[in-house]
C-alpha positions in Angstrom: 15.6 -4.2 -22.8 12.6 -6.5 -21.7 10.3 -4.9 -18.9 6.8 -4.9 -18.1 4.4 -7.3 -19.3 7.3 -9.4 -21.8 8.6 -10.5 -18.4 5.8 -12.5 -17.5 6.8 -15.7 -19.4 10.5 -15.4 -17.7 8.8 -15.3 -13.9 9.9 -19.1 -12.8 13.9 -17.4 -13.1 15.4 -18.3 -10.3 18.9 -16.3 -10.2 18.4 -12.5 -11.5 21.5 -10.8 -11.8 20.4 -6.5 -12.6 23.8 -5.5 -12.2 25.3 -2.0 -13.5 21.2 -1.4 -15.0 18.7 1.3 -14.5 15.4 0.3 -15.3 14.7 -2.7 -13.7 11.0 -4.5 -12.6 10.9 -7.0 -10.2 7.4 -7.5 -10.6 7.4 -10.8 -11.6 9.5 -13.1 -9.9 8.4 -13.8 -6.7 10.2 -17.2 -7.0 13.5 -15.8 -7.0 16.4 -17.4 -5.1 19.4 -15.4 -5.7 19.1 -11.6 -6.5 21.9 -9.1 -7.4 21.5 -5.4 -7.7 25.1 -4.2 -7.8 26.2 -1.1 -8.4 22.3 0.3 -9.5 22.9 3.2 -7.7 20.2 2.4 -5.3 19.1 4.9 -2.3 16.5 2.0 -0.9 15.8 -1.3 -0.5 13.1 -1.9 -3.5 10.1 -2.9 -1.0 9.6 -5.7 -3.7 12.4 -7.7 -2.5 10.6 -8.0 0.6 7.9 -10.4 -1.1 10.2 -12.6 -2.7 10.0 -15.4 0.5 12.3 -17.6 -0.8 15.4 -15.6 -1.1 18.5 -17.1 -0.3 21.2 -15.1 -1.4 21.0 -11.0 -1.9 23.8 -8.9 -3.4 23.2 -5.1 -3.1 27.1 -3.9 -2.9 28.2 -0.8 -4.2 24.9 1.3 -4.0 24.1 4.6 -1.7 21.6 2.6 0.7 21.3 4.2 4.1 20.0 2.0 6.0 18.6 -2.2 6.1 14.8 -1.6 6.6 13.0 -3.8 9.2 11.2 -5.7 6.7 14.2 -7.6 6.0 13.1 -9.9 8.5 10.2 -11.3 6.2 13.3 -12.8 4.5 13.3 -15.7 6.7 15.5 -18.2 4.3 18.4 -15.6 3.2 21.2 -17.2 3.8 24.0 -14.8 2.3 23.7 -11.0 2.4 26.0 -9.1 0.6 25.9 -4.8 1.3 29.4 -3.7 1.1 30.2 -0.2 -0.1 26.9 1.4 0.7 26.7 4.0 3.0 25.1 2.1 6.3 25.7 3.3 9.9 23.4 0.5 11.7 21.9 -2.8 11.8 18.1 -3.5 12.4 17.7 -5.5 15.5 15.2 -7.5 13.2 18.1 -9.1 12.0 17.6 -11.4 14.9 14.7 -12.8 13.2 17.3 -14.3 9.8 18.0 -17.4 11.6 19.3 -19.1 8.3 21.5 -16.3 8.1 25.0 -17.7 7.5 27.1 -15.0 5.7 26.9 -11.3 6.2 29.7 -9.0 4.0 28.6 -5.5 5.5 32.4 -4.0 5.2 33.4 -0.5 3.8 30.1 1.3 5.2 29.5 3.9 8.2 28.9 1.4 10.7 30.0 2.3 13.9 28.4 0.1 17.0 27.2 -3.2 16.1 24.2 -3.3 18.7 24.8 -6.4 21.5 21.5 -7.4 20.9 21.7 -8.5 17.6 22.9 -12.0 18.6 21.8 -13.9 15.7 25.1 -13.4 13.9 27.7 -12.4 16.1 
């Protein structure tokens, strides 16, 4: 397992794929493009991903998260967000600020209204 400071020479990565892991440090790649934590079981979104700006595809599916947290909106070039079989029951009305947001797979959670005002990707 590499961690800590023997990821610093790998922080230019641009595709990270953590999947089925437990330790995990995100640390050091802010430059990331394309993220997958699947099947970590995860209860949050790590607030890390929120720094890495120029994100364009996240993959969280099969993990326990409750709910997308309004600082998803600092992701403003995400482009494909994958969620499925989590355990969400709502959508932040900040996803109205993902305006490069093209595909959305939020199936097999506890959604129950999708709120009107999200119009950015209905």
């Amino acid at each position: 397992t590499i961690y800590g400071n023997k990821l610093i020479r790998y922080r230019n990565i641009n595709n990270i794929k953590l999947n089925n892991n437990i330790v995990f440090d995100l640390d050091y790649f802010n430059n990331v493009t394309n993220l997958e934590l699947k099947d970590m079981n995860l209860f949050d979104f790590p607030s890390k991903i929120f720094q890495m700006v120029n994100l364009i595809e996240l993959n969280m599916n099969k993990n326990y998260i409750k709910e997308i947290p309004p600082e998803i909106n600092k992701l403003k070039k995400l482009k494909k967000l994958k969620i499925k079989y989590n355990l969400i029951d709502k959508v932040p009305l900040e996803f109205n600020d993902l305006t490069q947001l093209e595909f959305l797979n939020i199936g097999f959670n506890k959604l129950r209204i999708f709120d009107s005002k999200i119009n950015n990707i209905i």
